[in-house]
N, C-alpha and C positions, 0 to 999 in steps of 0.2 A: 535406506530405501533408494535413494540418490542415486548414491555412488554405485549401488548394484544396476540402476537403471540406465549409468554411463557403462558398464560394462559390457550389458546386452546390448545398447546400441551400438559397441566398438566389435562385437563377435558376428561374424558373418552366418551362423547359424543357429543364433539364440534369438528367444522371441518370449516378451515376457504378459505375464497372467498378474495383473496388478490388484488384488484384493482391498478394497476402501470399508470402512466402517460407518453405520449414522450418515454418512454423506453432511456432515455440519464438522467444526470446529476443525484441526490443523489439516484432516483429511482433504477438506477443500480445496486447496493451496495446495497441496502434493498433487491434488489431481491436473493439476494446470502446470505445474513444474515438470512431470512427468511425461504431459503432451510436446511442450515445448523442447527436451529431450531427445525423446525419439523419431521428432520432425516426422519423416516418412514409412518410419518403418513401422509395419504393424505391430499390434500388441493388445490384449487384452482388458478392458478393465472391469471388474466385476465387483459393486455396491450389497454387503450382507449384512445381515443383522438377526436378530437370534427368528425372524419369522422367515427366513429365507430357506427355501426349499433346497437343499443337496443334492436331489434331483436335478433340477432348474440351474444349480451351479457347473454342475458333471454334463449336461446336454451342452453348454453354452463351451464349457471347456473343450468339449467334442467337436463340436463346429469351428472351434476356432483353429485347431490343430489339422480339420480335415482343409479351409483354406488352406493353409500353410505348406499343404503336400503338390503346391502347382511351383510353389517357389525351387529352385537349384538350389543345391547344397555349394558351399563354398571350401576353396582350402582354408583350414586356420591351422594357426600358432600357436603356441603353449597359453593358459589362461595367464598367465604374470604379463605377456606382451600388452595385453588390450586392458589391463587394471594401470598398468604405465601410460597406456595411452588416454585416460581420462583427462580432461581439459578442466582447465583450473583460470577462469579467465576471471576478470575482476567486471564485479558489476558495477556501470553505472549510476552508482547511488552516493551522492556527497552525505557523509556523517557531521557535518560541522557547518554552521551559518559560513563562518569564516572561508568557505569553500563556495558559498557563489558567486557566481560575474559579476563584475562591477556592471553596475546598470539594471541589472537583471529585474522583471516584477516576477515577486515571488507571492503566491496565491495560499490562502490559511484554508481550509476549514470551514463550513460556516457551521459554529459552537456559543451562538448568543448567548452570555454577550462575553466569553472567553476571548473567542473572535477581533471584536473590535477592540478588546484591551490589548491584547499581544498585537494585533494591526499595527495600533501607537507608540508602542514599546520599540516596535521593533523600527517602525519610519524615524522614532528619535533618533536610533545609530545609523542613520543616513540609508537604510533599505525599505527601498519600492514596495511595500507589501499590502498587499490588496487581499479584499476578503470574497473566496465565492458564493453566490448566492444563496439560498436557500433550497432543500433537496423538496424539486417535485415531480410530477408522476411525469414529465418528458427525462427529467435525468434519470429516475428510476427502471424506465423501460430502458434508456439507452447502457443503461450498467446491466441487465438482462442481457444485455447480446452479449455481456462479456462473462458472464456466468455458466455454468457447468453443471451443477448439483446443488447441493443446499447452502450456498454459502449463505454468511450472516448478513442481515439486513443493511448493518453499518457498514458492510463492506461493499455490497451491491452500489448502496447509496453514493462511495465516493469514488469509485469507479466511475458510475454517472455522471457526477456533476464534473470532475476531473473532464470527462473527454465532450459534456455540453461545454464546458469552457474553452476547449480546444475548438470545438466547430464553431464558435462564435467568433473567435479569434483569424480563423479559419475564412471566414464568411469579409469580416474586416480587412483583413492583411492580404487576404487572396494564399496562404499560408503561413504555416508556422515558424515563425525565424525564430535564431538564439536570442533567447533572454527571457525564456519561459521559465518557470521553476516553481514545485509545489512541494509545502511545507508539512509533512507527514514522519510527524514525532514516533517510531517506534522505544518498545522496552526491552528489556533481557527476560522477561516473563516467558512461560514456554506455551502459551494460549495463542491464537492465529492472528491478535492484533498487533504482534511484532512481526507480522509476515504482511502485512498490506501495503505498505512502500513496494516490498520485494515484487508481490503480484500483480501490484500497478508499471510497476517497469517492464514486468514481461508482458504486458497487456500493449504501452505505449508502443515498445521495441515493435511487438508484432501487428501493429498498426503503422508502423512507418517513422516514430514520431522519435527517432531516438536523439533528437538533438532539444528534447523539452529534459530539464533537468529536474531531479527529484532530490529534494533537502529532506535528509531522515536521521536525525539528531537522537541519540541514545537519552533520555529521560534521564539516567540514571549518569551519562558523563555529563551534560548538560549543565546539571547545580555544581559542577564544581570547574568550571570552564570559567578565565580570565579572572582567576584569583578571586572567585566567590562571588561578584558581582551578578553575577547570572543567578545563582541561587535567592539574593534579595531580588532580583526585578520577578524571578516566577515565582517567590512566594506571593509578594504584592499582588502582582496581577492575576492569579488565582484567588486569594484575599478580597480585591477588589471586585472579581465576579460574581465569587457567594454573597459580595453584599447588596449587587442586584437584584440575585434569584432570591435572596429573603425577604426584600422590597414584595410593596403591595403591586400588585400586575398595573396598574394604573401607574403607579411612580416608579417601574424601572426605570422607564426611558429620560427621566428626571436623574435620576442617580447615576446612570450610565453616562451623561453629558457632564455630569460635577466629576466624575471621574477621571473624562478623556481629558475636561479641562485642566483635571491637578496635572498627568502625563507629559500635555504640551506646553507647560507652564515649569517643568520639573520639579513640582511638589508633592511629588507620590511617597509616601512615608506614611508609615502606621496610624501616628498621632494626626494626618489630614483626613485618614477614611475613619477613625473615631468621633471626627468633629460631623463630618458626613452624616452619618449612622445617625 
């Protein structure tokens, strides 16, 4: 869908009709890659589902085609010229911790109490990492402006709090300088939570903010990164979460302190969260 969308933008007389499905899951994310794309050129896009009128598809197809008749025609070139000319640029997105600044605060999630276990894990190897706050209805209205259709909740949500942290920062620093960076684990799964790095980049980009770096580690290279030691700290600290959330709601916040405590103590091993438990 992409690549056909880099060709219409590169043809001086193609103009394209983008059909989306349900308006939720990977559709959403195409719908924002797609704008971002075609920048100025117009184009189409039309949301169906099996209650949508063919009529109401054929009238909207009609109007868009009758704009279209005020635009010049252009010369073009053979269709191979403008499939060459599609742009192949590398995005922005570090795959590897190992790839941010030195210095850098890099901002988690906030996934109580996931959160503040990887926080610790991760300040022991000498990285800045701060946890952002908790998602409320100012971060969720401001992840609305960056919405389109039905994206998912959890997506809305970290949009929001992602760019409440940036205007706070914003508000502080009187701008954003280097050494921003937010820590958003994608997977190889083919569902739209491996596209939320990617959609918060083009969200940043097109907000100005292209010098805040985005850290989006493959889950699945991740456990095997730095000769398996990464594989023991996330199983642990995943370990160690679920033995909050089984906690009585009254003594997480008890369990969660015996925890951080084993972390900066570097006692974290199996046999400490069994004496725990």
């Amino acid at each position: 869908i992409l690549e056909a969308a880099q060709v219409v933008k590169q043809h001086p007389n193609l103009y394209a009709i983008f059909l989306t499905h349900h308006g939720c899951g990977p559709d959403t994310v195409f719908t924002h890659y797609f704008k971002e794309i075609m920048g100025d050129k117009p184009y189409l896009n039309i949301e169906v589902d099996e209650h949508s009128s063919g009529v109401g598809v054929v009238t909207r197809i009609e109007a868009f085609i009758n704009s279209l008749s005020k635009i010049s025609v252009g010369k073009v070139d053979d269709m191979a010229v403008y499939a060459d000319r599609i742009p192949h640029e590398p995005v922005n997105i570090k795959c590897a911790l190992s790839g941010l600044d030195s210095g850098a605060t890099l901002y988690l999630p906030h996934m109580y109490p996931y959160s503040e276990i990887f926080r610790d894990i991760l300040t022991k190897q000498q990285i800045n990492a701060k946890v952002l706050p908790p998602t409320g209805s100012a971060s969720l209205e401001r992840g609305r402006r960056h919405t389109i259709t039905n994206e998912y909740l959890s997506l809305t949500a970290l949009l929001g709090d992602v760019f409440e942290k940036i205007a706070e920062l914003n508000d502080i620093d009187g701008g954003i300088r280097d050494g921003v960076a937010f820590l958003i684990p994608q997977t190889e799964g083919t569902e739209v939570d491996g596209q939320y790095c990617r959609l918060l980049r083009t969200e940043l980009d097109g907000e100005g903010f292209s010098n805040v770096d985005i850290v989006a580690p493959f889950i699945e290279d991740m456990l095997y990164e730095r000769g398996g030691d990464n594989l023991k700290l996330i199983y642990l600290g995943l370990l160690a979460g679920d033995l909050v959330r089984i906690a009585p709601s009254k003594r997480r916040g008890d369990y969660l302190d015996k925890i951080l405590h084993l972390i900066n103590s570097d006692s974290l091993d199996v046999t400490a969260l069994v004496d725990i438990s």
